[in-house]
One Martini backbone bead per residue (centre of mass of N, CA, C, O) as a GRO file, in nm:
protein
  466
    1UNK     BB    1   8.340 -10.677  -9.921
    2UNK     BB    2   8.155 -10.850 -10.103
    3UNK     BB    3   7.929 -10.832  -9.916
    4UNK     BB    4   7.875 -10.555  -9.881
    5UNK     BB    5   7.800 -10.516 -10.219
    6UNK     BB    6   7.580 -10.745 -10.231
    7UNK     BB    7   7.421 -10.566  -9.995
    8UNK     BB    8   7.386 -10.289 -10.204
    9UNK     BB    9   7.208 -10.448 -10.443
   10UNK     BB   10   7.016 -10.520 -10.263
   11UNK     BB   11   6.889 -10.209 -10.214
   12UNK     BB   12   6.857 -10.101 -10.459
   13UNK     BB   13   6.546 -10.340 -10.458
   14UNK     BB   14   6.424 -10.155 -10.198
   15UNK     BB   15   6.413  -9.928 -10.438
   16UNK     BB   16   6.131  -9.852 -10.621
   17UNK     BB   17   6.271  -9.640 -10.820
   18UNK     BB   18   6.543  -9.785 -10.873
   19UNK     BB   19   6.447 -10.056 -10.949
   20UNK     BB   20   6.310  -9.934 -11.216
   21UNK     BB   21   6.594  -9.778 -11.336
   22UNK     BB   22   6.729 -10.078 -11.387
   23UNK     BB   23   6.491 -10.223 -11.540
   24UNK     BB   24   6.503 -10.013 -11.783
   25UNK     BB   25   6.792 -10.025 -11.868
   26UNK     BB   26   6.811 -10.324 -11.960
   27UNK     BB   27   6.605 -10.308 -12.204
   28UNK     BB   28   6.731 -10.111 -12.344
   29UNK     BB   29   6.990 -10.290 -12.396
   30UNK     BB   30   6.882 -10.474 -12.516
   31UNK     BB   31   6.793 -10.339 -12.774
   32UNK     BB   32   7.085 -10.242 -12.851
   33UNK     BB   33   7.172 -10.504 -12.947
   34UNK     BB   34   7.013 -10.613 -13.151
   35UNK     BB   35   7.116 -10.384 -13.367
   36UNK     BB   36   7.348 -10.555 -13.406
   37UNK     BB   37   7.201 -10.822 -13.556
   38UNK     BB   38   7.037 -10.728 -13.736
   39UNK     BB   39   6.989 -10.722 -14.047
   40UNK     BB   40   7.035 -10.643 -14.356
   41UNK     BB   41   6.886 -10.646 -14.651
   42UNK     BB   42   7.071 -10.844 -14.886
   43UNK     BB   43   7.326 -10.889 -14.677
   44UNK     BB   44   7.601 -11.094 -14.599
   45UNK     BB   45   7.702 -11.113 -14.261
   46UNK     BB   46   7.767 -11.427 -14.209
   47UNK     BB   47   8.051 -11.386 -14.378
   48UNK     BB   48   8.162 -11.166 -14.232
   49UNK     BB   49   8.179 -11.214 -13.961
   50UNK     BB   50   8.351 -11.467 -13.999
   51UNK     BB   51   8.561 -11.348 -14.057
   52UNK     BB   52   8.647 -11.138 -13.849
   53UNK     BB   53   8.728 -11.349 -13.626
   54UNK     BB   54   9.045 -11.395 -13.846
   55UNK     BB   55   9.074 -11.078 -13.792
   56UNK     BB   56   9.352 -10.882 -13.716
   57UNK     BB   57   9.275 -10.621 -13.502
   58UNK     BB   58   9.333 -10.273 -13.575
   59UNK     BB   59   9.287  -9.944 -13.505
   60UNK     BB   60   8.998  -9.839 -13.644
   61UNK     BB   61   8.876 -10.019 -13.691
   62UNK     BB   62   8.865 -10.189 -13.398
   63UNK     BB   63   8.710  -9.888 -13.289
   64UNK     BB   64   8.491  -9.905 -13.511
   65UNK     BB   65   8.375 -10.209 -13.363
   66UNK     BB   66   8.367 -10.122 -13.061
   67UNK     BB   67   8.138  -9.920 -13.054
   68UNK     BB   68   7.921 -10.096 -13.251
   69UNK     BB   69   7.891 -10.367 -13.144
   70UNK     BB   70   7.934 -10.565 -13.401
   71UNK     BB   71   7.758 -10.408 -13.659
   72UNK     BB   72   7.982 -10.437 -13.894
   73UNK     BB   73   8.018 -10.725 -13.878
   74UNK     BB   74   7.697 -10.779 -13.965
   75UNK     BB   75   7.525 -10.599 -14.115
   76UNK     BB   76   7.359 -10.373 -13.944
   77UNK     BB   77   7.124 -10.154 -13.830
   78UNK     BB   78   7.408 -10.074 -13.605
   79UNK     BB   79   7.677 -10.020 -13.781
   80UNK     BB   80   7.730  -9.729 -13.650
   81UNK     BB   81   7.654  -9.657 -13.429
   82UNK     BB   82   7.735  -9.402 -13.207
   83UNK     BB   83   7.948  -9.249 -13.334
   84UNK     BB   84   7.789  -8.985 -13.496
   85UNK     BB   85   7.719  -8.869 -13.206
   86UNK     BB   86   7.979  -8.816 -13.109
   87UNK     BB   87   8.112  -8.677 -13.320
   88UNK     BB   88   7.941  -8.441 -13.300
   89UNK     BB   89   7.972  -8.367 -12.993
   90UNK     BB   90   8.260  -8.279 -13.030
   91UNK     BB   91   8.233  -8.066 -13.271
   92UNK     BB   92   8.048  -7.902 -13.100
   93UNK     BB   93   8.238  -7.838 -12.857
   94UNK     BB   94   8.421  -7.719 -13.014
   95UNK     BB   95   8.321  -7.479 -13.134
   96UNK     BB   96   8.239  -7.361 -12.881
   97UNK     BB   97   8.555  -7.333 -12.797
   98UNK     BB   98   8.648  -7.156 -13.086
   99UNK     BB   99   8.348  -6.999 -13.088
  100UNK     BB  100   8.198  -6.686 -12.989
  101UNK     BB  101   7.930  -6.721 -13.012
  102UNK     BB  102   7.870  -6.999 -12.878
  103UNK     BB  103   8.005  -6.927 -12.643
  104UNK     BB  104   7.780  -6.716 -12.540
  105UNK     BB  105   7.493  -6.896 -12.630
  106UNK     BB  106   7.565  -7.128 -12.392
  107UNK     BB  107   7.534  -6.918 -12.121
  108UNK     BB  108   7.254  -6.887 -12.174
  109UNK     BB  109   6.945  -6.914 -12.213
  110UNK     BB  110   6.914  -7.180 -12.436
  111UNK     BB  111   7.157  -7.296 -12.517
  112UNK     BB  112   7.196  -7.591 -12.492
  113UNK     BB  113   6.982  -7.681 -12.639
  114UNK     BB  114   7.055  -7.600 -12.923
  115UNK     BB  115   7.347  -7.771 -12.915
  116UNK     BB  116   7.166  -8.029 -12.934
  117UNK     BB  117   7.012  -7.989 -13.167
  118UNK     BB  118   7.248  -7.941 -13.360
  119UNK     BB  119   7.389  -8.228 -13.288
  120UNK     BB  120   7.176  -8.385 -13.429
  121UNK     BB  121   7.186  -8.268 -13.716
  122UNK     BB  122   7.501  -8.346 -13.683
  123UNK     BB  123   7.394  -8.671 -13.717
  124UNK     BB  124   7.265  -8.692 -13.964
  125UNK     BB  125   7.487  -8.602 -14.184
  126UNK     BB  126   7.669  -8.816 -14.106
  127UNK     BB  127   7.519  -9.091 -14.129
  128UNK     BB  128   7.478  -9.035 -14.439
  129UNK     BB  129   7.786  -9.033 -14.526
  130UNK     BB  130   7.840  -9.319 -14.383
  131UNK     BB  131   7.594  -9.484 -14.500
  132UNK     BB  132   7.763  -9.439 -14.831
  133UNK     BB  133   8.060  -9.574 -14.760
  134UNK     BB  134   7.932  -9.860 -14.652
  135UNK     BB  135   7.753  -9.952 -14.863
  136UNK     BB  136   7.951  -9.949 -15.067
  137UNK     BB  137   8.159 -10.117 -14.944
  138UNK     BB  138   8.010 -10.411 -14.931
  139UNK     BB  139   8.029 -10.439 -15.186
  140UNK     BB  140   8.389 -10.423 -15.164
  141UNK     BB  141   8.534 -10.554 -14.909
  142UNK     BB  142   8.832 -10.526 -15.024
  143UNK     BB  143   8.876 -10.199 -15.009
  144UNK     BB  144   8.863 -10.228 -14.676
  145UNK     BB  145   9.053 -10.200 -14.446
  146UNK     BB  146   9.131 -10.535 -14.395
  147UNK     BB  147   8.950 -10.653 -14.624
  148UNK     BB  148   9.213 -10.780 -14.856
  149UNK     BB  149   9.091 -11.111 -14.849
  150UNK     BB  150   8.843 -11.094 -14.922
  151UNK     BB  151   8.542 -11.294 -15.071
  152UNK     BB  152   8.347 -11.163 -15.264
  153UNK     BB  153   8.012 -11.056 -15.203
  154UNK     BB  154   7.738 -10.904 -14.972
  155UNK     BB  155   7.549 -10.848 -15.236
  156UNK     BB  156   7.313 -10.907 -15.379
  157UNK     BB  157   7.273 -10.976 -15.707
  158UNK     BB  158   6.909 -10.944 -15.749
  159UNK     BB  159   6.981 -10.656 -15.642
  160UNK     BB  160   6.931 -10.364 -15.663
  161UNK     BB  161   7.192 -10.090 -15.637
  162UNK     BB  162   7.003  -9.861 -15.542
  163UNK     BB  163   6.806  -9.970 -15.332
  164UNK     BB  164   7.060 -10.056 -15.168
  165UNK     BB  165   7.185  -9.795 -15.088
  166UNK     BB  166   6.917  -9.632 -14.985
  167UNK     BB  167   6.828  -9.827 -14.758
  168UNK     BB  168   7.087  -9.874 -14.615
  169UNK     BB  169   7.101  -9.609 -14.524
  170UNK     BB  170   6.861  -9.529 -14.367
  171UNK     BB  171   6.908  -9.780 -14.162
  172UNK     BB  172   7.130  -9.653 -14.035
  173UNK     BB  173   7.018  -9.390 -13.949
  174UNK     BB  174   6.786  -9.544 -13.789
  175UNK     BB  175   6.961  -9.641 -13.613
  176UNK     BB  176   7.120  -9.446 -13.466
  177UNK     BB  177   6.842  -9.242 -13.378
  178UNK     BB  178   6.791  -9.499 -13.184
  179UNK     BB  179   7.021  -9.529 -13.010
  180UNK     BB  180   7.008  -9.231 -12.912
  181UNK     BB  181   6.762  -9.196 -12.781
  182UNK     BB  182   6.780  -9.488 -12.577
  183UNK     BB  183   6.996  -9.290 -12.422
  184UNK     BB  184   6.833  -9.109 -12.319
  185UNK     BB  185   6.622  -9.284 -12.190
  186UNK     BB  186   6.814  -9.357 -11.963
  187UNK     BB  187   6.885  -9.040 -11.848
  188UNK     BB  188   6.615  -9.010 -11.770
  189UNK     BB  189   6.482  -9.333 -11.675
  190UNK     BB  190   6.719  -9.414 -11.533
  191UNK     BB  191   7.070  -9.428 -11.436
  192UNK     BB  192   7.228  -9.281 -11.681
  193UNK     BB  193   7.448  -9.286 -11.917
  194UNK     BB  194   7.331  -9.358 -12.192
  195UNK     BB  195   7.535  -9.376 -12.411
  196UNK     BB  196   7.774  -9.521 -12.266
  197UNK     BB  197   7.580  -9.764 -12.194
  198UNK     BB  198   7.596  -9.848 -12.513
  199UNK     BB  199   7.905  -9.879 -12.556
  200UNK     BB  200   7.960 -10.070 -12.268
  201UNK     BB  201   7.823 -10.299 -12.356
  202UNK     BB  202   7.944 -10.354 -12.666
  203UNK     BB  203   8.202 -10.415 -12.476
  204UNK     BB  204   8.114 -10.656 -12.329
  205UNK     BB  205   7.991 -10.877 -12.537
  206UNK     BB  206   8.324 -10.958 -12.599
  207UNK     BB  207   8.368 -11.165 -12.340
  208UNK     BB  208   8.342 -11.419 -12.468
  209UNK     BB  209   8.544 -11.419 -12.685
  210UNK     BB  210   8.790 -11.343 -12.456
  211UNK     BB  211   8.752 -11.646 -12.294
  212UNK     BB  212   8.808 -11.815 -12.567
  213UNK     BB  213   9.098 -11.702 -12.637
  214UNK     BB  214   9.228 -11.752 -12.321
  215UNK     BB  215   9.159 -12.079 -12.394
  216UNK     BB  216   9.337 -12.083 -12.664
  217UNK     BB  217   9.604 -12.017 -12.466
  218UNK     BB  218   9.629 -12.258 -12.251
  219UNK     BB  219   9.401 -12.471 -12.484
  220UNK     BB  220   9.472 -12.562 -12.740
  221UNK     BB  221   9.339 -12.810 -12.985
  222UNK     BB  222   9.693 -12.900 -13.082
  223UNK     BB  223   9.838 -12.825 -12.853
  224UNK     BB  224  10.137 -12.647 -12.717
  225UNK     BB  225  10.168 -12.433 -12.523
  226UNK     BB  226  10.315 -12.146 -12.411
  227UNK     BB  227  10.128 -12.074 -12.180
  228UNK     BB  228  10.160 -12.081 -11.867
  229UNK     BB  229  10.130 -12.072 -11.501
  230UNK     BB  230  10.295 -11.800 -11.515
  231UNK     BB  231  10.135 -11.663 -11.771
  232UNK     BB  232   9.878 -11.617 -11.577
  233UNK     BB  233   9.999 -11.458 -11.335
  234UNK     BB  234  10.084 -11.205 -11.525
  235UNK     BB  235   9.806 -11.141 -11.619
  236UNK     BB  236   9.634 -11.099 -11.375
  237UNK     BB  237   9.859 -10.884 -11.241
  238UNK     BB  238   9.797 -10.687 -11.448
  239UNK     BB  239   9.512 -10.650 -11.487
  240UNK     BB  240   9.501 -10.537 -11.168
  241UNK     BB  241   9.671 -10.295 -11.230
  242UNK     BB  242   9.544 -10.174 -11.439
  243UNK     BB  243   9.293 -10.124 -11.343
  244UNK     BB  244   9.343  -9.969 -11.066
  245UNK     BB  245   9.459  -9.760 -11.187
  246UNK     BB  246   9.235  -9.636 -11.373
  247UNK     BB  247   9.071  -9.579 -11.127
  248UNK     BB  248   9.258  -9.383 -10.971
  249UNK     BB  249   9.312  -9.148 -11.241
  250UNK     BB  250   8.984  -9.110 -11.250
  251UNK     BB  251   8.931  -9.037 -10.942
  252UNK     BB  252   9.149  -8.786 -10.981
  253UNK     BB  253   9.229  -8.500 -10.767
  254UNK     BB  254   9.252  -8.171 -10.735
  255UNK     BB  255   9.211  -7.983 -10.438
  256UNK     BB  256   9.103  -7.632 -10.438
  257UNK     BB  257   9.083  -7.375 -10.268
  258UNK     BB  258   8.788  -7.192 -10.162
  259UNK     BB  259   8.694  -6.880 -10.036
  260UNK     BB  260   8.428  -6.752  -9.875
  261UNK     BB  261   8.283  -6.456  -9.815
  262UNK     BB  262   8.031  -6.263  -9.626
  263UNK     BB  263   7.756  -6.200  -9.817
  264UNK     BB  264   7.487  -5.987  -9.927
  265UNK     BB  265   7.133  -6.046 -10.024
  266UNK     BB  266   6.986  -5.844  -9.966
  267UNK     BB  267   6.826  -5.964  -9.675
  268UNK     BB  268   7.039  -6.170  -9.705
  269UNK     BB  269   7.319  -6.398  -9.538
  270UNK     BB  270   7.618  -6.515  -9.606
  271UNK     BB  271   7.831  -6.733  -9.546
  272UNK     BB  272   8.142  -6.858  -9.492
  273UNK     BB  273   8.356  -7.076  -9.682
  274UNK     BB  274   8.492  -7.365  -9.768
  275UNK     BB  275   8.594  -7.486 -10.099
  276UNK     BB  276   8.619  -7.728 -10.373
  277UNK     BB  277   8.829  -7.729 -10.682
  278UNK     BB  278   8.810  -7.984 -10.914
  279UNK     BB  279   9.104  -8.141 -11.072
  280UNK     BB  280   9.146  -8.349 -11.320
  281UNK     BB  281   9.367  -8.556 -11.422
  282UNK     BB  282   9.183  -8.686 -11.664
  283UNK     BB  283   9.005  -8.497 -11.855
  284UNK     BB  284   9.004  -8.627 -12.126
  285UNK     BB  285   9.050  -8.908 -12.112
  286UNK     BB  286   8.958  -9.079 -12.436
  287UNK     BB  287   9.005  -8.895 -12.648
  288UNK     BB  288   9.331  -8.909 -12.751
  289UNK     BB  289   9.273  -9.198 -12.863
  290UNK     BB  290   9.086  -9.166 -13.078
  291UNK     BB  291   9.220  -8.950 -13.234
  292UNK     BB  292   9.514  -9.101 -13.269
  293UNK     BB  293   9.400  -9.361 -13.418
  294UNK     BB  294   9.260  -9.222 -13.659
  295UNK     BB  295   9.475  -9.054 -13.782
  296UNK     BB  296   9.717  -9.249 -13.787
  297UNK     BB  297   9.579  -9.430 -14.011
  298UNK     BB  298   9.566  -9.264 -14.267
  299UNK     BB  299   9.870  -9.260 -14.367
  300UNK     BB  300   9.897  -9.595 -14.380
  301UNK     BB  301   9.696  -9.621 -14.619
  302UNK     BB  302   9.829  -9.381 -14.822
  303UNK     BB  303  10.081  -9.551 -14.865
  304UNK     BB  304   9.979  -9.810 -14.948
  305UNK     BB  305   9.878  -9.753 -15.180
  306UNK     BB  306  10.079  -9.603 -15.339
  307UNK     BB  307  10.249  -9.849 -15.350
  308UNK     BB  308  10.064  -9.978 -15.584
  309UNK     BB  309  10.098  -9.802 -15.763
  310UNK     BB  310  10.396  -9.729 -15.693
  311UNK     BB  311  10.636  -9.976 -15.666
  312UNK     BB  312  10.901  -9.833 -15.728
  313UNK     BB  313  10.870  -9.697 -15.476
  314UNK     BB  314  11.017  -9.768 -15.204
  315UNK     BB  315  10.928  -9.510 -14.988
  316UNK     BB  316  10.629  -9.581 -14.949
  317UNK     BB  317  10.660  -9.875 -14.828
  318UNK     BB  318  10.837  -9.790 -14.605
  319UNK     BB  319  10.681  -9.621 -14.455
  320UNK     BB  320  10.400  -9.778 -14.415
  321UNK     BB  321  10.570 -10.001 -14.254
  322UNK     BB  322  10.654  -9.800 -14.011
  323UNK     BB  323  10.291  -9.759 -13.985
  324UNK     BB  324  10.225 -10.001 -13.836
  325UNK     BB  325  10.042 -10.174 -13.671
  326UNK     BB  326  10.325 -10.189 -13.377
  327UNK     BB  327  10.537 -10.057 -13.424
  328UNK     BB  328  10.747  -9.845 -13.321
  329UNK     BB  329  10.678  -9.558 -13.487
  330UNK     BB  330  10.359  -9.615 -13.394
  331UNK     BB  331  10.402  -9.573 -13.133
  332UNK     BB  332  10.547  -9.313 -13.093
  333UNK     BB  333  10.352  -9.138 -13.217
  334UNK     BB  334  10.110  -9.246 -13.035
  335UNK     BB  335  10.239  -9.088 -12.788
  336UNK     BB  336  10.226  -8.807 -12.892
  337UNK     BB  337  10.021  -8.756 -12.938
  338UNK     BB  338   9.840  -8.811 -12.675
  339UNK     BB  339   9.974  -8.588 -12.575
  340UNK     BB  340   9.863  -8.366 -12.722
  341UNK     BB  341   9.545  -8.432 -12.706
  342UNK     BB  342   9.547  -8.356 -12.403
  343UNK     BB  343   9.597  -8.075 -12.420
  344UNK     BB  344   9.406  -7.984 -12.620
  345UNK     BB  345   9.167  -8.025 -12.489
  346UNK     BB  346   9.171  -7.895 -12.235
  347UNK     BB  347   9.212  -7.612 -12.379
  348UNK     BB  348   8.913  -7.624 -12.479
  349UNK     BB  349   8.752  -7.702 -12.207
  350UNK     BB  350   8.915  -7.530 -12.018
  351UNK     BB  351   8.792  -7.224 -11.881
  352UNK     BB  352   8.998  -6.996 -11.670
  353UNK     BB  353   8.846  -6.734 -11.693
  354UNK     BB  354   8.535  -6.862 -11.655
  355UNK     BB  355   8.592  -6.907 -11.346
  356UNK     BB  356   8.737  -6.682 -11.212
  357UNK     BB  357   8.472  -6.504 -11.317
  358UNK     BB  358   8.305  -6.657 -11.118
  359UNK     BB  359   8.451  -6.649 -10.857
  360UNK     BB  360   8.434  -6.339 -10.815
  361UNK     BB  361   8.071  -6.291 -10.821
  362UNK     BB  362   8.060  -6.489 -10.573
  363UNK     BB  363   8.319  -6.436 -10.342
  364UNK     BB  364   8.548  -6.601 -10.456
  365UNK     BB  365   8.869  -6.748 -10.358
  366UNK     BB  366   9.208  -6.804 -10.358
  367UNK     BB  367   9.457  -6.875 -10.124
  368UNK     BB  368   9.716  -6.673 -10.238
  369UNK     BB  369   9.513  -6.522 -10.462
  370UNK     BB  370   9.403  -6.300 -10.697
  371UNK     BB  371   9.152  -6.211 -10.831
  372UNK     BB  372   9.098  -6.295 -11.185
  373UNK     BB  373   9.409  -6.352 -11.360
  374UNK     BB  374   9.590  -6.489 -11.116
  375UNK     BB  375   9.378  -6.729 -11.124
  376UNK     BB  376   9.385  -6.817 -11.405
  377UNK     BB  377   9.708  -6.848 -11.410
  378UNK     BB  378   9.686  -7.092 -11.172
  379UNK     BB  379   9.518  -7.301 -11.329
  380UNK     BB  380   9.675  -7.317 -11.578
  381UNK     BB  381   9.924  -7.453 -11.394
  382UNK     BB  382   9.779  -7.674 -11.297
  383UNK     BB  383   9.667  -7.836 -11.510
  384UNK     BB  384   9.947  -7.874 -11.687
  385UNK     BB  385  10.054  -8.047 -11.467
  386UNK     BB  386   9.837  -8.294 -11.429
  387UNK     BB  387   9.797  -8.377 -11.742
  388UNK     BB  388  10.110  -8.502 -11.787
  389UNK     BB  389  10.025  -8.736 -11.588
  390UNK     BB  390   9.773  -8.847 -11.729
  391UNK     BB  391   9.899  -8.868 -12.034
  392UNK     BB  392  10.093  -9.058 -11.964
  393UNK     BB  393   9.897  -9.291 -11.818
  394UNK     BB  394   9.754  -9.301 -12.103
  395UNK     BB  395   9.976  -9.385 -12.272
  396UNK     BB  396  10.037  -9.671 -12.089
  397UNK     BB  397   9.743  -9.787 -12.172
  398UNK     BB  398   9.745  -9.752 -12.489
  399UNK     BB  399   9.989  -9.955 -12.554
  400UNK     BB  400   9.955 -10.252 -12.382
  401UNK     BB  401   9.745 -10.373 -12.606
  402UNK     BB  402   9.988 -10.419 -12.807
  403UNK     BB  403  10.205 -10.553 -12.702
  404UNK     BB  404  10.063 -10.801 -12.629
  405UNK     BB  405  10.020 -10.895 -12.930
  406UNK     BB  406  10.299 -10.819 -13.079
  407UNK     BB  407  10.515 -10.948 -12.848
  408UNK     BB  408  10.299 -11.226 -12.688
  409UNK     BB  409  10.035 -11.307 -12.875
  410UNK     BB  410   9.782 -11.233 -12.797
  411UNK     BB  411   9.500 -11.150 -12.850
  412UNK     BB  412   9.256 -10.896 -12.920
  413UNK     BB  413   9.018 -11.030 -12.781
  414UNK     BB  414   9.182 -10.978 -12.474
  415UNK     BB  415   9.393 -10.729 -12.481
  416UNK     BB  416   9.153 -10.483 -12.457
  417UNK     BB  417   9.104 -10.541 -12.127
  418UNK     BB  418   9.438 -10.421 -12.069
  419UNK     BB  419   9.350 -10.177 -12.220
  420UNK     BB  420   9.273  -9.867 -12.346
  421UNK     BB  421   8.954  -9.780 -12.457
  422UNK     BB  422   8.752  -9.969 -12.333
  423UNK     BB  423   8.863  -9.974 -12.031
  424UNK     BB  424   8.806  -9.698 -11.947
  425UNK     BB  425   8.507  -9.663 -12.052
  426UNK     BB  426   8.428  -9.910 -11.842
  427UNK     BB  427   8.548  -9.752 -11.591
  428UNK     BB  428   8.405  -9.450 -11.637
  429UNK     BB  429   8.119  -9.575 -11.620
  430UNK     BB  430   8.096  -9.756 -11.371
  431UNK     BB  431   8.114  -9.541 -11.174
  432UNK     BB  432   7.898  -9.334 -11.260
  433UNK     BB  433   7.693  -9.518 -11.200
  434UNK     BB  434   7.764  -9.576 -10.885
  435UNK     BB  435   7.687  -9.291 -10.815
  436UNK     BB  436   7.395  -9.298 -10.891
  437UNK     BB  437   7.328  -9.515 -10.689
  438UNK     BB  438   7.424  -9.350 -10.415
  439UNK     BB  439   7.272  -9.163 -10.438
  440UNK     BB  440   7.014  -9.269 -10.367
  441UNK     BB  441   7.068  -9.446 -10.138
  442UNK     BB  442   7.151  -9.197  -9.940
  443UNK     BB  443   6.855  -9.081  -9.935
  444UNK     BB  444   6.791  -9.343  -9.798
  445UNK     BB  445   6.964  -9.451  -9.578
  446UNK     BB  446   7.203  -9.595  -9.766
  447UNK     BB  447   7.480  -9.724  -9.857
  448UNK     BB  448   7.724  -9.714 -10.064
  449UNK     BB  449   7.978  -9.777 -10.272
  450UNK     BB  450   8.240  -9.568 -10.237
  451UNK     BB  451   8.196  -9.405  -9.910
  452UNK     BB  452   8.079  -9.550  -9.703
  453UNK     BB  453   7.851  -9.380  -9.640
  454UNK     BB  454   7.840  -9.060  -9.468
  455UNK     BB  455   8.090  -9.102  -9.300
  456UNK     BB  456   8.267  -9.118  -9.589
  457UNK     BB  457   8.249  -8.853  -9.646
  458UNK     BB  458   8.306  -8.554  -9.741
  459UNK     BB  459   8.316  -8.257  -9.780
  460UNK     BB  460   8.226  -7.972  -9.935
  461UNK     BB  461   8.198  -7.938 -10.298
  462UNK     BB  462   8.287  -7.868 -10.604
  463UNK     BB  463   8.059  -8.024 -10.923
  464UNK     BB  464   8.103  -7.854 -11.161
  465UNK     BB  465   8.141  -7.870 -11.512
  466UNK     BB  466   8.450  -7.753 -11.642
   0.00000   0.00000   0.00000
């Protein structure tokens, strides 16, 4: 298996063109790290590194010091990371599906490259909005959530305070749109999904810091560790199962049949046949997870402060110490969010009006549904149940490494390779990445990674973006 492996790696490397977009886009990668590392002038980054090394992340912080590949952490050029390019796609796509004007002109000729241009635009105003609320933060990094012990301030004294605002935005904004060019750049000119491996690279930056983790997890410097090896072998054994299982949920899909009927378009004539309608079971993917721990942070924030303000209210202090994070009532909130917004999304993303009535005017149909609104009907009780099993199992893989940190200590930059947001988009990052070099691959016959070669492809199905 591995030598299969490492020979598909070696042909890889035999065909001239995938050669240079392989190596196309580790520069590119590379530069994105960079970005991570760059400091702001003014800003003191490695007193904050320093400091968040020993300081135990979760919720927001940790998802948006993960998304940055650590430059919010080191107070970088790249501190905003791709997020605000992320947070207006998403914003983009749902106004799409719930804006009648956008969703007929998505559907135009020349329509997706505007909802692109849209999105680029309101890139650049969440960018200026973010990096005037982290400028400011940097100021008093006391008052940001989670670095409520940090001692000192992280911005020269002898620094104008307003020259450090208007520069630190800039930069920021110029980190966040050099990030997103370099992405599209790999989209274009490497092996593809270039926002996502730029995402990827930045979480995976943190394997040092959790082998180091996992090394003072069984070999502490002032020795007596709890982990024996029945405890390295549950973790193993865990990591294992759990890779698995999101490898198996993210490539898992109900194939619906379609039956195509003969007919003529002038004077041509088009032959019959089946093909398949793929629904994916986590069609949500990772949405589900930022959006619930995101919103979920918001209430936890605002009863802790207001518990400082009014002391006297102690059920204000109650309410805040319920939703910390790892608490029972936290876990419980955070798994019905994931599942409400694994259906909301779906049901924002997943069009199956338009699905029915492309497959109607195409001439295809499901075998024993009517054409029409029956399909439409037959499609959305399809996903809705299928949604309900990716739900679950999205809802148990972000609760995992709450779990591991909160109840058996493991440090949370080891526990956050066993589940959670990294987990997922590390894995359905790698794996389409893998389609895309087996894609060229098999052009030129050869092996592919995922299919075992041509013998090993499936029949012809439909392919695609639902």
């Amino acid at each position: 298996m591995l030598a299969s492996i490492f020979n598909t790696f070696a042909n890889c490397f035999k065909i001239p063109e995938l050669k240079s977009r392989i190596l196309f886009t580790a520069w590119i990668l590379a530069i994105c790290r960079l970005a991570a590392y760059i400091r702001i002038p003014g800003l003191d980054g490695h007193a904050l590194s320093e400091f968040v090394k020993h300081l135990p992340s979760g919720g927001l912080l940790g998802m948006y010091s993960l998304f940055t590949g650590g430059g919010m952490d080191n107070c970088a050029v790249g501190g905003l990371g791709i997020m605000p390019y992320i947070s207006a796609t998403i914003v983009i796509q749902l106004l799409t599906a719930v804006y009648p004007p956008w969703s007929k002109m998505v559907r135009e000729e020349g329509g997706r490259v505007r909802m692109i241009k849209y999105g680029r635009y309101l890139t650049v105003l969440i960018c200026l909005g973010q990096g005037a609320l982290m400028a400011i933060g940097w100021e008093h990094p006391q008052n940001i959530p989670g670095f409520g012990t940090f001692q000192g301030t992280l911005v020269n004294p002898d620094m104008n305070i307003w020259w450090y605002r208007i520069q630190t935005v800039l930069l920021l904004t110029t980190g966040t749109l050099l990030l997103m060019w370099l992405g599209e750049q790999i989209t274009d000119r490497g092996i593809g999904n270039g926002v996502s491996l730029v995402i990827t690279i930045g979480i995976l930056a943190r394997a040092p810091a959790a082998v180091q983790g996992l090394r003072d997890m069984f070999f502490p410097a002032g020795g007596g560790s709890h982990f024996g090896f029945g405890g390295a072998i549950v973790l193993v054994g865990l990591l294992v199962l759990v890779v698995a299982g999101v490898i198996a949920v993210t490539q898992a899909e109900r194939k619906v049949p379609v039956q195509y009927a003969q007919r003529a378009v002038g004077r041509k004539i088009y032959s019959g046949g089946t093909q398949f309608l793929p629904l994916r079971l986590n069609y949500a993917n990772v949405m589900p997870i930022i959006f619930a721990s995101s919103i979920l942070m918001v209430p936890q924030m605002v009863f802790s402060r207001l518990a400082g303000f009014f002391p006297n209210l102690k059920v204000l202090a109650r309410i805040g110490g319920a939703l910390d994070y790892g608490s029972f009532s936290y876990l419980l909130i955070y798994g019905l969010m994931i599942l409400f917004f694994s259906y909301f999304w779906t049901a924002t993303q997943f069009n199956e009006l338009q699905i029915a009535d492309d497959l109607k005017k195409g001439g295809g149909y499901i075998p024993g549904v009517r054409p029409g609104q029956a399909t439409a009907t037959f499609l959305q009780d399809a996903m809705s149940r299928i949604t309900l099993a990716g739900a679950v199992f999205l809802t148990v893989i972000a609760v995992i490494p709450i779990l591991l940190t909160k109840q058996m200590g493991i440090p949370q930059q080891v526990s956050q390779y066993f589940g959670g947001t990294s987990l997922i988009i590390t894995v359905g990052v790698m794996l389409d990445t893998m389609r895309q070099m087996e894609s060229h691959l098999l052009m030129r016959h050869y092996d592919g990674f995922l299919g075992g070669g041509r013998g090993g492809r499936s029949g012809p199905r439909l392919r695609g973006r639902l």
